[in-house]
N, C-alpha and C positions, 0 to 999 in steps of 0.2 A: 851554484846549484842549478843543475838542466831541468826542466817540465818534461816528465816522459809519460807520453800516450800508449798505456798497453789495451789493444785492441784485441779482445780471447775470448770467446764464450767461454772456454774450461775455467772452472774454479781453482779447482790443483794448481794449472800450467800458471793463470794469471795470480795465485798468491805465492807462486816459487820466484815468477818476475818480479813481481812487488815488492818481495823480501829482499832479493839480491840489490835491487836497484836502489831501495830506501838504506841500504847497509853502504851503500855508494854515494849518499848524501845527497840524492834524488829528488824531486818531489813528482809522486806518479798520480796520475792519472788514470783510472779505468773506465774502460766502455766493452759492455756482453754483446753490445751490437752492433753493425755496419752504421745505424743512424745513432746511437750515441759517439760513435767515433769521430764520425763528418761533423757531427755539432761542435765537439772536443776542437776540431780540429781548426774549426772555421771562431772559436771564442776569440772574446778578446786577448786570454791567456794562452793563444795557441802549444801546444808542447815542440820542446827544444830536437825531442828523438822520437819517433816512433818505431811500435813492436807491432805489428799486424799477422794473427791468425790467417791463411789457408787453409780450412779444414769448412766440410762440409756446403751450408748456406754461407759460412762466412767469407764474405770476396773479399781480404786483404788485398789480391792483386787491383781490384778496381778502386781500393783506398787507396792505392797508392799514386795510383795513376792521377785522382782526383788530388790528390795532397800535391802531387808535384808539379801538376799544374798552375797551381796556388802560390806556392811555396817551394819553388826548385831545391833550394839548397838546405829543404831541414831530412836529416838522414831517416832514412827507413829499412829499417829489418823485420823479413818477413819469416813467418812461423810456418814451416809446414812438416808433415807428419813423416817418419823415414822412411817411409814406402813412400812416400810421392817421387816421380819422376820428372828428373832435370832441374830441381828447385831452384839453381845457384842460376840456370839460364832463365828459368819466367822470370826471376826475380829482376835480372840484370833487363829484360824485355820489356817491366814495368818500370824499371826506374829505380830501383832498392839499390838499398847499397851491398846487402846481402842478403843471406838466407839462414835458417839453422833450423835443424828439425830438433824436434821433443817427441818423449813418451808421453800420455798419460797414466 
């Protein structure tokens, strides 16, 4: 079973992740904020995967950056919204391993 860090202010977005992930024999973790996330991230129980929001105040791309610095090899998928432009390349610019946008 992987530790997955879903990083989302959205409630919607982050309990459609939570469901999907814990039906996948998961164990998730949530953080609403940039500084719940880096705490999550930096615990002893670090997560195995992370999901990091793009949207708004929330800078996934700078979580990412900071996680991969830390931790090169744990993957990270970033959230951004399908109107954002170029997501698959910021993503690839910070470090993710991908991207995918949602509705809310």
């Amino acid at each position: 079973m992987a530790r997955a860090l879903v990083a989302e202010p959205s409630l919607p977005i982050t309990a459609a992740l939570r469901k999907f992930l814990e039906s996948a024999r998961h164990e998730v973790v949530v953080a609403h904020s940039v500084a719940e996330a880096a705490e999550a991230i930096g615990a002893d129980k670090a997560p195995d995967v992370v999901f990091a929001s793009v949207s708004g105040t929330f800078d996934g791309e700078a979580l990412c950056d900071r996680l991969k610095a830390a931790r090169p090899l744990c993957p990270v998928v970033l959230i951004y919204a399908p109107e954002e432009d170029r997501p698959e390349e910021r993503a690839g610019n910070c470090g993710a391993e991908t991207s995918m946008a949602v509705f809310e």
